[in-house]
RODO-479285 format. One record per atom (N, C-alpha, C): residue number from 0; residue in one letter; chain; x, y, z. Coordinates in pm, whole numbers. Layout:
# RODO-479285
> NUM_A_A_X_Y_Z
...
***
This chain:
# RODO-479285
> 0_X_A_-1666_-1151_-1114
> 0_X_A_-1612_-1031_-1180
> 0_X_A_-1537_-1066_-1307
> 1_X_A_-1440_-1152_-1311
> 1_X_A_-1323_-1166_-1464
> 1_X_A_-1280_-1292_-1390
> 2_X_A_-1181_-1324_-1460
> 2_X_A_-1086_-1459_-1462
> 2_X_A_-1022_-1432_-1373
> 3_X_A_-969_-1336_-1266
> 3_X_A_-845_-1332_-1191
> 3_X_A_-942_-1392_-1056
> 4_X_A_-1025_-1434_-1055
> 4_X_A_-1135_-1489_-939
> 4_X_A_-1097_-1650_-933
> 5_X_A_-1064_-1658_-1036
> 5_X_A_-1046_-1816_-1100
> 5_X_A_-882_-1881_-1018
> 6_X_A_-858_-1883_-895
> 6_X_A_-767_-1848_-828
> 6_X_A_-739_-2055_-777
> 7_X_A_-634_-2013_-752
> 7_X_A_-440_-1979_-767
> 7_X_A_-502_-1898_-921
> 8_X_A_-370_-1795_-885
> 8_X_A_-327_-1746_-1043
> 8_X_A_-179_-1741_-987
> 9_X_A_-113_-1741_-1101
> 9_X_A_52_-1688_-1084
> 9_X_A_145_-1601_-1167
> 10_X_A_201_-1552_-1063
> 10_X_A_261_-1422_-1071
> 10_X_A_438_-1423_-1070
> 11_X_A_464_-1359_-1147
> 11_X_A_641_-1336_-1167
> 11_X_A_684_-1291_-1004
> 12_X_A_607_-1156_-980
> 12_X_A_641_-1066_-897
> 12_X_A_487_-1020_-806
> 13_X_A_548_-1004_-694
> 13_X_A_431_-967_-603
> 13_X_A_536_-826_-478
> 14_X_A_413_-741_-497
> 14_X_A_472_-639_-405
> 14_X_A_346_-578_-282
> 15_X_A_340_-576_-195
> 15_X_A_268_-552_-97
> 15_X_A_308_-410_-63
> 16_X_A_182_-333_-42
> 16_X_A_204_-158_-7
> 16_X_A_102_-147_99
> 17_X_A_172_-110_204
> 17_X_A_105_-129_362
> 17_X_A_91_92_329
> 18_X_A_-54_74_386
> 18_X_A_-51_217_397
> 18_X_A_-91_291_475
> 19_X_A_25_385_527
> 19_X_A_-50_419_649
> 19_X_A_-44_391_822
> 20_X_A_20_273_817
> 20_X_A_-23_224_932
> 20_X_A_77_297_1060
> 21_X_A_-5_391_1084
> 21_X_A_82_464_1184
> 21_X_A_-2_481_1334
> 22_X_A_115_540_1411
> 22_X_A_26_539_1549
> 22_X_A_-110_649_1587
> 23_X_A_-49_701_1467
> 23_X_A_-171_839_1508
> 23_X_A_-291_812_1432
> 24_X_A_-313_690_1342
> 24_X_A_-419_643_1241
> 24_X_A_-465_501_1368
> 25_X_A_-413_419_1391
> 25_X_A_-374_289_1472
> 25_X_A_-404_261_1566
> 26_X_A_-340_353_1679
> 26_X_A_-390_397_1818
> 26_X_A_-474_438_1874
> 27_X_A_-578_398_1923
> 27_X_A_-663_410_2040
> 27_X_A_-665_595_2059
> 28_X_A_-522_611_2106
> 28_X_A_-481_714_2129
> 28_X_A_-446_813_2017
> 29_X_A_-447_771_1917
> 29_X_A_-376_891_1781
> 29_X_A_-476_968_1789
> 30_X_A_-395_1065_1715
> 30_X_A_-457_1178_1666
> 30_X_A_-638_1162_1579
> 31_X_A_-587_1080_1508
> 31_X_A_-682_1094_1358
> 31_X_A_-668_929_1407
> 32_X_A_-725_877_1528
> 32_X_A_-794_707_1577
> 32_X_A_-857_672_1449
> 33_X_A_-841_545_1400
> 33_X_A_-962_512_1321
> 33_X_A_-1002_349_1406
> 34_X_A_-1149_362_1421
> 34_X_A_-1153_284_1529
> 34_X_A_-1160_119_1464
> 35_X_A_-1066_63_1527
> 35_X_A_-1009_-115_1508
> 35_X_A_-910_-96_1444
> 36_X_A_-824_27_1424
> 36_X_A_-683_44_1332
> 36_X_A_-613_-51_1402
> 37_X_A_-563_-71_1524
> 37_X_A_-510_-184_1563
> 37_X_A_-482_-312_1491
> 38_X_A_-678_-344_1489
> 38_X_A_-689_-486_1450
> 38_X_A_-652_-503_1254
> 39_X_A_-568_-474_1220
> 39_X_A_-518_-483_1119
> 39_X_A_-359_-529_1059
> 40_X_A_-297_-506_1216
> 40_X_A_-193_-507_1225
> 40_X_A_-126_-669_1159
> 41_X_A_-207_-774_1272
> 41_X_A_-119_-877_1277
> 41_X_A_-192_-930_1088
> 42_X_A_-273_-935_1067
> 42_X_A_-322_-928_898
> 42_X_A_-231_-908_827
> 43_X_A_-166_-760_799
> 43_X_A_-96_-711_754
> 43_X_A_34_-796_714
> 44_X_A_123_-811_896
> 44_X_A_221_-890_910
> 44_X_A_215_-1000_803
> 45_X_A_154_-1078_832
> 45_X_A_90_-1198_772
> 45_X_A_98_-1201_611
> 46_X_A_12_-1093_529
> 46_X_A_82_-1080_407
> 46_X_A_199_-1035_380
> 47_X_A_264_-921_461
> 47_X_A_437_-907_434
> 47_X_A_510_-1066_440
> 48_X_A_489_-1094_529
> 48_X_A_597_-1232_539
> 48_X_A_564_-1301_449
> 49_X_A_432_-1318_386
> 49_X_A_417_-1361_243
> 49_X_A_514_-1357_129
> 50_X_A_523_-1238_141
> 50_X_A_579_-1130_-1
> 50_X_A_715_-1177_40
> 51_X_A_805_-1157_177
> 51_X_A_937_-1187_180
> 51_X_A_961_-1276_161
> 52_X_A_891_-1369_194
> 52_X_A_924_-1559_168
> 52_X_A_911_-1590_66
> 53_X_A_827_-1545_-67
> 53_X_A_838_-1553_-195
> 53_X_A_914_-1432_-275
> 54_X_A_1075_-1348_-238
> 54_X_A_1119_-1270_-293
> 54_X_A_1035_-1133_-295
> 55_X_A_905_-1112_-308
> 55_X_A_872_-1027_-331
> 55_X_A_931_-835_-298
> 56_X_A_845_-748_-283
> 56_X_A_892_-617_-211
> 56_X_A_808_-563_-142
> 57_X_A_810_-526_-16
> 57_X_A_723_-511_92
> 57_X_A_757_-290_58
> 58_X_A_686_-273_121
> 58_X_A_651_-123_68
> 58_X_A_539_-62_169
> 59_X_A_606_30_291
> 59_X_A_505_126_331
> 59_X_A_545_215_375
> 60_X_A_411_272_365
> 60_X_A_412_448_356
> 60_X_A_380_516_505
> 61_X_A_451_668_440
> 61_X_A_357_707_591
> 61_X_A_311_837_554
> 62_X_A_171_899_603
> 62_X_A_148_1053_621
> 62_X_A_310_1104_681
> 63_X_A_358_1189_616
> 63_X_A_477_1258_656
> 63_X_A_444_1403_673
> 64_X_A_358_1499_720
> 64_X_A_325_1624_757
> 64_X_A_425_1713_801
> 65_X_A_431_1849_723
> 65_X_A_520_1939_812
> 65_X_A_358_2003_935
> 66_X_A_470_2019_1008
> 66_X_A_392_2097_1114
> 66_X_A_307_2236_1053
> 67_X_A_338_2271_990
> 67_X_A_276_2417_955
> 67_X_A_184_2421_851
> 68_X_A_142_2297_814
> 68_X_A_55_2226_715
> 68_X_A_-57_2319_749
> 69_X_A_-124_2428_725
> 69_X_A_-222_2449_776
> 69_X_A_-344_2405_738
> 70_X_A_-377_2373_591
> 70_X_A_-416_2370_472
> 70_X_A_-496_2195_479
> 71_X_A_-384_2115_562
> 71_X_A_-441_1994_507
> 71_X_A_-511_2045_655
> 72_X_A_-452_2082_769
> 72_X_A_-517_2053_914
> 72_X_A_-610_2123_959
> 73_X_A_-656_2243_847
> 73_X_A_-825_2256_861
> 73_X_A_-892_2170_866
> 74_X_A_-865_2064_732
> 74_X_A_-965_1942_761
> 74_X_A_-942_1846_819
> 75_X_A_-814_1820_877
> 75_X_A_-846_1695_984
> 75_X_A_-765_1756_1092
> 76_X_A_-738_1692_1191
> 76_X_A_-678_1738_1351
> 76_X_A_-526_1707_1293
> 77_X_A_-454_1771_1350
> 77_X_A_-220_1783_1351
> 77_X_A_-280_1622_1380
> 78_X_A_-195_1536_1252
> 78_X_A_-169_1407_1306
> 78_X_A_-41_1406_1187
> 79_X_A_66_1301_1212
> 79_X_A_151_1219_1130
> 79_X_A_250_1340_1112
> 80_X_A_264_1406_1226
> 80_X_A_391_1521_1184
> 80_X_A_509_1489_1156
> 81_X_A_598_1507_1085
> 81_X_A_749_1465_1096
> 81_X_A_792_1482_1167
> 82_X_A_893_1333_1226
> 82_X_A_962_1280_1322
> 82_X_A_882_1289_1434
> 83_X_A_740_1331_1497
> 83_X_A_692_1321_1596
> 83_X_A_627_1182_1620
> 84_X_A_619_1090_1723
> 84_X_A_543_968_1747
> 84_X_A_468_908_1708
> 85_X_A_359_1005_1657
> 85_X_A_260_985_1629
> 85_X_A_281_946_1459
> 86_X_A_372_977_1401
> 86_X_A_409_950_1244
> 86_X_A_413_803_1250
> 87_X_A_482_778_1360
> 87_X_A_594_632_1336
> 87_X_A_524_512_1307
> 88_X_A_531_454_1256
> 88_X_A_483_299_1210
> 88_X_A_493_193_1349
> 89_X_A_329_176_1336
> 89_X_A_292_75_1449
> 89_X_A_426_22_1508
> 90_X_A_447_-14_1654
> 90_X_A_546_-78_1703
> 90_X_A_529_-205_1655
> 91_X_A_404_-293_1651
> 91_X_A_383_-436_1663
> 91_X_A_419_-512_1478
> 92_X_A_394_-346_1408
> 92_X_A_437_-405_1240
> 92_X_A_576_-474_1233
> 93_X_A_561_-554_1152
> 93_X_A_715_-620_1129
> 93_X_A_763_-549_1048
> 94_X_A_884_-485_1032
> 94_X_A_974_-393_947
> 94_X_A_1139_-449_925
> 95_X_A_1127_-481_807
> 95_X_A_1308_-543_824
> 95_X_A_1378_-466_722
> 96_X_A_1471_-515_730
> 96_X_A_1579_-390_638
> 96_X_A_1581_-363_532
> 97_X_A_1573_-434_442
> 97_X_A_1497_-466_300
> 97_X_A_1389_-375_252
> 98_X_A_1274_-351_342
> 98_X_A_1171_-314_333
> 98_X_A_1165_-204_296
> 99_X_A_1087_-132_187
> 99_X_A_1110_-30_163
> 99_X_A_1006_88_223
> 100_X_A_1085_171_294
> 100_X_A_944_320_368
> 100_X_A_982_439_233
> 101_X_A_843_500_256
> 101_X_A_790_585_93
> 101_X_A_743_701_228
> 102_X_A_746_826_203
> 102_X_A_661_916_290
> 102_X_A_589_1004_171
> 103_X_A_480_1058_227
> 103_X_A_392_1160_138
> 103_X_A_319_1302_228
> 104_X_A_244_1332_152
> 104_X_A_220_1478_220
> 104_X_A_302_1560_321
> 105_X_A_425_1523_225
> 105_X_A_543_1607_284
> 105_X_A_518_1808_286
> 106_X_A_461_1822_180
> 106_X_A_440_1947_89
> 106_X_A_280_2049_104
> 107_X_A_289_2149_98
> 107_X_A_217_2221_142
> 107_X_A_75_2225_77
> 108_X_A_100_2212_-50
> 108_X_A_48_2226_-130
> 108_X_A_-43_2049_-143
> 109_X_A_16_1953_-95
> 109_X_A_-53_1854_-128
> 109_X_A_-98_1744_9
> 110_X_A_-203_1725_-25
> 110_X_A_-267_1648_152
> 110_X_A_-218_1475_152
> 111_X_A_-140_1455_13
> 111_X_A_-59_1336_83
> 111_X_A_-189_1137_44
> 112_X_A_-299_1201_31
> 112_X_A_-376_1052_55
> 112_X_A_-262_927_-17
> 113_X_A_-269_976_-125
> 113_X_A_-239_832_-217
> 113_X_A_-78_783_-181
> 114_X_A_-74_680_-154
> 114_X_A_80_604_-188
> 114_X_A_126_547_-310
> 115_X_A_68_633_-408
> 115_X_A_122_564_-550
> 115_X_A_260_718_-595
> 116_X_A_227_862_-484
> 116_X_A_331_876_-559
> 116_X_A_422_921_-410
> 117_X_A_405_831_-348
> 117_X_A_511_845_-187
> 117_X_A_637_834_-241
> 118_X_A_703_927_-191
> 118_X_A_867_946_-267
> 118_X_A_978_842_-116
> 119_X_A_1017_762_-208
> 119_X_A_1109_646_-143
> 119_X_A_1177_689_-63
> 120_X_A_1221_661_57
> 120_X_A_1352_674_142
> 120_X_A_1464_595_224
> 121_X_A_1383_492_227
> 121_X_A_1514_379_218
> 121_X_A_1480_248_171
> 122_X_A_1532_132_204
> 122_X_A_1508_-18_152
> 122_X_A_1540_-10_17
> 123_X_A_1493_-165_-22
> 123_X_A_1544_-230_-159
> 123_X_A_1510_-116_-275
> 124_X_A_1423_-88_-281
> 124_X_A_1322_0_-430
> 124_X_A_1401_114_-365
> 125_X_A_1434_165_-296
> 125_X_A_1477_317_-305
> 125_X_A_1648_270_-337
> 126_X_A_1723_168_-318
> 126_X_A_1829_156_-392
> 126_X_A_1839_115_-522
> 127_X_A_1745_76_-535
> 127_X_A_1728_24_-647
> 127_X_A_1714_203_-797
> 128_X_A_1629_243_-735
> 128_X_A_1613_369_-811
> 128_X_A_1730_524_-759
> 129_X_A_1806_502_-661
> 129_X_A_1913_588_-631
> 129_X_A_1952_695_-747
> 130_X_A_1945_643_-848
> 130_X_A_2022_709_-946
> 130_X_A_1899_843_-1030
> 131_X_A_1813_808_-964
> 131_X_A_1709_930_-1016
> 131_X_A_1694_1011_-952
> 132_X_A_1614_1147_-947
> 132_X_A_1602_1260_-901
> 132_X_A_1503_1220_-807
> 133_X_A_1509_1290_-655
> 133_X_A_1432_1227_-561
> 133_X_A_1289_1209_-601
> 134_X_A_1257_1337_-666
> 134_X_A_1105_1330_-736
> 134_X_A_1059_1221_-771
> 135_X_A_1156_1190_-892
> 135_X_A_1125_1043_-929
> 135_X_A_1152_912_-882
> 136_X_A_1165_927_-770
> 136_X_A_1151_800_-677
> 136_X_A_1075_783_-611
> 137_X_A_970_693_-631
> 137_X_A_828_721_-592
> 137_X_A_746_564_-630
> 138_X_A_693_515_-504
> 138_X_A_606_402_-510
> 138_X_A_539_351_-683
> 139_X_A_464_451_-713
> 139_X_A_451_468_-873
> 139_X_A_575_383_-951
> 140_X_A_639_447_-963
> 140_X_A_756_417_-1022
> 140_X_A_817_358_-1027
> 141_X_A_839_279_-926
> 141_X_A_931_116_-835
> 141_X_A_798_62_-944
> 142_X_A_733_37_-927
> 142_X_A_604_-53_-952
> 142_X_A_601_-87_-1108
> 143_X_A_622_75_-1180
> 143_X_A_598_44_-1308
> 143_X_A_733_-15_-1376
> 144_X_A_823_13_-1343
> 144_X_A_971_-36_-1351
> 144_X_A_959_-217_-1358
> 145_X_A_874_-250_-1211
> 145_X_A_843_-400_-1205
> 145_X_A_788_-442_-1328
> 146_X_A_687_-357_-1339
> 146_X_A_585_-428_-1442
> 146_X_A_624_-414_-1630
> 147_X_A_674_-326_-1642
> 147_X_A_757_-316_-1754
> 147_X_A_861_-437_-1798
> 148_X_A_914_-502_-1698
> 148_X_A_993_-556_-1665
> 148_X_A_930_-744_-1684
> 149_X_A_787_-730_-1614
> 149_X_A_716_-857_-1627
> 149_X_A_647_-854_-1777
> 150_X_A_608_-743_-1827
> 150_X_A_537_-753_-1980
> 150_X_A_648_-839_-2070
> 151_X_A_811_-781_-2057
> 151_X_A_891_-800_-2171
> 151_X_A_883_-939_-2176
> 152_X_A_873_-1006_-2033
> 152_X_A_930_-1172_-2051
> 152_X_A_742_-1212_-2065
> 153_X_A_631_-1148_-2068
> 153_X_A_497_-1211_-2066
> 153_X_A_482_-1262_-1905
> 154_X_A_514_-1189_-1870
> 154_X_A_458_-1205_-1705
> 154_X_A_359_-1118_-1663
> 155_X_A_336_-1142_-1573
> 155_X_A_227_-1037_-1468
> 155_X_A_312_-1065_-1333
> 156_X_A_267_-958_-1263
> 156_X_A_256_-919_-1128
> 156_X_A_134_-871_-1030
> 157_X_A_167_-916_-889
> 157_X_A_46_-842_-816
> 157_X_A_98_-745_-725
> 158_X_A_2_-706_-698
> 158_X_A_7_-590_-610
> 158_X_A_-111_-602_-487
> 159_X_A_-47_-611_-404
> 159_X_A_-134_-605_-270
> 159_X_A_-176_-518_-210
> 160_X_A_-284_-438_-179
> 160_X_A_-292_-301_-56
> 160_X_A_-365_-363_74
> 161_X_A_-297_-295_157
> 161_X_A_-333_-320_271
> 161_X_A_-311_-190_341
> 162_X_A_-393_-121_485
> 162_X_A_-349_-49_557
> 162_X_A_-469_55_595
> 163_X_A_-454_217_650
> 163_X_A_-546_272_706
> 163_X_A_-562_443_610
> 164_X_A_-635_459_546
> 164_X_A_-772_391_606
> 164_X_A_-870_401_464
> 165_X_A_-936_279_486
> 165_X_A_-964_223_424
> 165_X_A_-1069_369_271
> 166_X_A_-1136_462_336
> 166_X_A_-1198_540_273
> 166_X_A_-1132_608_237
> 167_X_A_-986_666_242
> 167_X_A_-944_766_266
> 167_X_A_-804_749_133
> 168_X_A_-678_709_250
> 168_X_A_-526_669_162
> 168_X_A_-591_544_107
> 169_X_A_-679_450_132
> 169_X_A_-635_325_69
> 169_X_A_-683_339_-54
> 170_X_A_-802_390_-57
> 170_X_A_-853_446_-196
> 170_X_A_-811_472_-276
> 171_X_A_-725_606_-210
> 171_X_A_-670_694_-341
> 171_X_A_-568_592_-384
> 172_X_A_-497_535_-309
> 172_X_A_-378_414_-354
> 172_X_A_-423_308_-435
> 173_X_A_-528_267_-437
> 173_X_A_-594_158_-515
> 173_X_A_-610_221_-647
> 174_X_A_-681_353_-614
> 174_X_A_-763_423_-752
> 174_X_A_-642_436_-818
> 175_X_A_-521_490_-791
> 175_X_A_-403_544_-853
> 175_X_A_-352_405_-961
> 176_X_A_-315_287_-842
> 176_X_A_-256_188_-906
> 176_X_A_-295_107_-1016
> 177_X_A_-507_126_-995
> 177_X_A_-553_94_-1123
> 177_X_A_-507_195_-1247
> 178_X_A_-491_312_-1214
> 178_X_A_-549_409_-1309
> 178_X_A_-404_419_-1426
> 179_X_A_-307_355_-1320
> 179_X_A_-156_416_-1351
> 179_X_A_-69_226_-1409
> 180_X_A_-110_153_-1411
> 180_X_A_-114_7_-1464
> 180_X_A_-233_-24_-1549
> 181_X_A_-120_-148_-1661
> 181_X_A_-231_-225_-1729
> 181_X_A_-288_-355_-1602
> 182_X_A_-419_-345_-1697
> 182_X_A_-467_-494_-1605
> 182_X_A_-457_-583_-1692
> 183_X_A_-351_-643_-1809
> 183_X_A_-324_-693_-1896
> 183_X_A_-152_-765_-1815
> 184_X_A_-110_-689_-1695
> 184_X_A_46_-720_-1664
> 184_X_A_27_-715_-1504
> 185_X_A_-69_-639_-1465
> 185_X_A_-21_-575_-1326
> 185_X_A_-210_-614_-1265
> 186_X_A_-235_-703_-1148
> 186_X_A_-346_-726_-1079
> 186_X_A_-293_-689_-938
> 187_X_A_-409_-569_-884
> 187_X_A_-442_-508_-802
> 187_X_A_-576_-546_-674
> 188_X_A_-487_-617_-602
> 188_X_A_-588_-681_-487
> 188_X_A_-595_-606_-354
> 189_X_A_-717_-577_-280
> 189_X_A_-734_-532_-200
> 189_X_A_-747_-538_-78
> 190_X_A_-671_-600_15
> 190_X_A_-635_-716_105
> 190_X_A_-742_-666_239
> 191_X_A_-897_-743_225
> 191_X_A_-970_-701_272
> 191_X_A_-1014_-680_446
> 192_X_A_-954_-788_521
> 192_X_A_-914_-737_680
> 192_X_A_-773_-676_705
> 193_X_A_-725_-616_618
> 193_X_A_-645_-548_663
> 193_X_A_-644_-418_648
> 194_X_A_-783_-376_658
> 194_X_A_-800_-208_598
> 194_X_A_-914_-241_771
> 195_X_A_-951_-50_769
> 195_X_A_-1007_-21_837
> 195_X_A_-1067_101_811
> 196_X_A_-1210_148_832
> 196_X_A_-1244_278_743
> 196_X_A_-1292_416_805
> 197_X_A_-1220_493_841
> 197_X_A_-1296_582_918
> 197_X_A_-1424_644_917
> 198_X_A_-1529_580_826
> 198_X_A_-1634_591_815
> 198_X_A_-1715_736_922
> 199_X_A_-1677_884_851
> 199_X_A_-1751_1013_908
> 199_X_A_-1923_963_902
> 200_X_A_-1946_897_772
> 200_X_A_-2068_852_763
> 200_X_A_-2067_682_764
> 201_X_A_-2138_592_841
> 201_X_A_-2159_461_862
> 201_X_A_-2103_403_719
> 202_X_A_-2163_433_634
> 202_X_A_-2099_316_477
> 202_X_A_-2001_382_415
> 203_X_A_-1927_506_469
> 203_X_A_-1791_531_357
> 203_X_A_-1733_416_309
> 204_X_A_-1639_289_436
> 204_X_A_-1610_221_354
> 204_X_A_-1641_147_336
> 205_X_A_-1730_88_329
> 205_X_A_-1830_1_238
> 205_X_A_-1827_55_70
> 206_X_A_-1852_184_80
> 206_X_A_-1902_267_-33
> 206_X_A_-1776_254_-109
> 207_X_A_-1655_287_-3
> 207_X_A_-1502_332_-68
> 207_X_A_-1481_146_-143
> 208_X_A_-1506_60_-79
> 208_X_A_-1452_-72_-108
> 208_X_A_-1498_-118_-268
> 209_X_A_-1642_-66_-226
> 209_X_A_-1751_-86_-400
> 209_X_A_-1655_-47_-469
> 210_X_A_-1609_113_-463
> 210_X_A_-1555_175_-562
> 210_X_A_-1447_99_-605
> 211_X_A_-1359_47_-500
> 211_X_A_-1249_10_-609
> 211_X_A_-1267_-110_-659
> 212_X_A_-1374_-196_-622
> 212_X_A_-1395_-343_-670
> 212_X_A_-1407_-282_-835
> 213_X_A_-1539_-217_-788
> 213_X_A_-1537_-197_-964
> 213_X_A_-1487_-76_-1048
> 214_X_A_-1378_-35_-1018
> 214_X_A_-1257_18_-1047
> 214_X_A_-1180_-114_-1125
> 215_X_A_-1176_-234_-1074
> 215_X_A_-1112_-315_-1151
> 215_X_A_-1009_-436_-1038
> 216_X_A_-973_-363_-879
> 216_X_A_-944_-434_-792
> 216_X_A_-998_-567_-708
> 217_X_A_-930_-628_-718
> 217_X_A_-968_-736_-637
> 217_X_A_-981_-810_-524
> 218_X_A_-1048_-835_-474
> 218_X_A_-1046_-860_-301
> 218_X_A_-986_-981_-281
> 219_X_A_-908_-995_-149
> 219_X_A_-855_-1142_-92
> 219_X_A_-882_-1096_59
> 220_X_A_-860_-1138_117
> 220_X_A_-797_-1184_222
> 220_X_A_-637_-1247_304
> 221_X_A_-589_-1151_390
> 221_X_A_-474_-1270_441
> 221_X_A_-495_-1372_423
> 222_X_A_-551_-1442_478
> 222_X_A_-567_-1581_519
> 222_X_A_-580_-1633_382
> 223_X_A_-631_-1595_264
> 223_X_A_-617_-1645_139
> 223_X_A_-516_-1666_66
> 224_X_A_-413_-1571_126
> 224_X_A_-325_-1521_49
> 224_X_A_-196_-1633_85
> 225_X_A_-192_-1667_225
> 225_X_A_-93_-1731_298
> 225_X_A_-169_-1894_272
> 226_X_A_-265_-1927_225
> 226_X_A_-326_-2043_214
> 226_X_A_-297_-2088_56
> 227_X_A_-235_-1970_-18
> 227_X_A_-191_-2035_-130
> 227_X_A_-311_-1949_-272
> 228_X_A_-418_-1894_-233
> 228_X_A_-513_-1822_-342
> 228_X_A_-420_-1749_-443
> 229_X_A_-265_-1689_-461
> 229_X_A_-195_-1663_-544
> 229_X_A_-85_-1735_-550
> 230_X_A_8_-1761_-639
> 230_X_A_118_-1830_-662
> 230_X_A_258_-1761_-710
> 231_X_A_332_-1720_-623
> 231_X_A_438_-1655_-724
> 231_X_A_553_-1784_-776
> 232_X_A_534_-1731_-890
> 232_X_A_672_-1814_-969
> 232_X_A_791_-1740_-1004
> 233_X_A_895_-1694_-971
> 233_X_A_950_-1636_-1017
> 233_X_A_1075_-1659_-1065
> 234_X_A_1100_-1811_-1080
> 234_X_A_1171_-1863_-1220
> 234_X_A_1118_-1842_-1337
> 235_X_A_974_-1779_-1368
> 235_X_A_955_-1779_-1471
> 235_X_A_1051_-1632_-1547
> 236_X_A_1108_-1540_-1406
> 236_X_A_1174_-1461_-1496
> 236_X_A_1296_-1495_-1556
> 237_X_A_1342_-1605_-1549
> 237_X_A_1452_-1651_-1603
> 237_X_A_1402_-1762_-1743
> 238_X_A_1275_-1771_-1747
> 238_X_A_1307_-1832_-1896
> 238_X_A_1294_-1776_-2015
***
């Protein structure tokens, strides 16, 4: 595809955006099952502890639904309601305090897919942006703040997606993060066993994955990722 294949590359800043991964997407038992959502979990883990052990910012989202959503739940079954069980983020995910949770399709009017504009609610990036209007506290925004931030000193950053499901939120989250970053500062990888696709038709995500490859995203793997295929440096923001 380009030079970012040409791997180790290195990066100022690396932020990982888990999406999705809830019990009602996850579970066997959820609402809206996507089948092997499970098997994504310990993957996942695996790149977060990445991201924490090299400074990075860990970042996930959740479908946040009001109940009376009617609009999005014509088209799919009541899943990810607020504060009900089925919202909550896998038991087996690692979540530490730091970490920042983003919720979306809070609103009536909007069905929520993408986590590029999940409005922050706690961890590092939502203190970090405190001082703005809740609106503008938003996954988007943490991100471009980063990357603004890596252009001035001639850095880059990555960005990791991971989470469920793969045709669906991960998409729109990929499509967004290309659409809404340079690929001159900011590389967008698509952390490829850690998605899962609810495939209504056999190749959605197959189909969904094409799209964002050549959208401009890039595929890894955990196991690539923790084996060293990226490098963060992030003394380089101090010279």
């Amino acid at each position: 595809m380009n030079a970012v294949n040409k791997l180790p590359r290195t990066y100022s800043e690396v932020i990982a955006i888990n999406v999705d991964i809830q019990n009602d997407f996850a579970l066997p038992s959820g609402a809206l099952s996507v089948n092997g959502g499970e098997d994504i979990v310990n993957p996942a883990n695996s790149t977060n502890k990445f991201v924490r052990e090299n400074s990075g910012q860990v970042i996930f989202t959740q479908d946040w639904h009001r109940p009376d959503n009617k609009k999005h739940f014509e088209k799919w079954p009541v899943h990810c309601v607020q504060h009900k069980a089925g919202a909550a983020l896998h038991d087996n995910l690692d979540v530490v305090a730091d970490d920042t949770i983003a919720q979306k399709g809070m609103y009536l009017e909007d069905d929520g897919y993408s986590g590029w504009g999940a409005e922050l609610q706690t961890g590092a990036l939502f203190h970090a942006l405190s001082h703005l209007h809740r609106s503008e506290r938003t996954v988007g925004r943490a991100i471009g703040i980063l990357a603004r931030q890596a252009a001035e000193k001639g850095d880059r950053i990555a960005v990791l997606i991971q989470g469920l499901a793969t045709d669906y939120c991960d998409r729109a989250t990929v499509v967004d993060a290309l659409n809404n970053t340079s690929q001159e500062i900011v590389d967008v990888y698509v952390v490829t066993d850690a998605m899962k696709a609810v495939n209504i038709h056999p190749e959605d995500g197959a189909r969904a994955l094409a799209e964002m490859l050549a959208a401009g995203a890039h595929p890894i793997t955990s196991q690539e990722i923790v084996d060293g295929s990226i490098v963060i440096d992030r003394g380089r923001l101090e010279r």
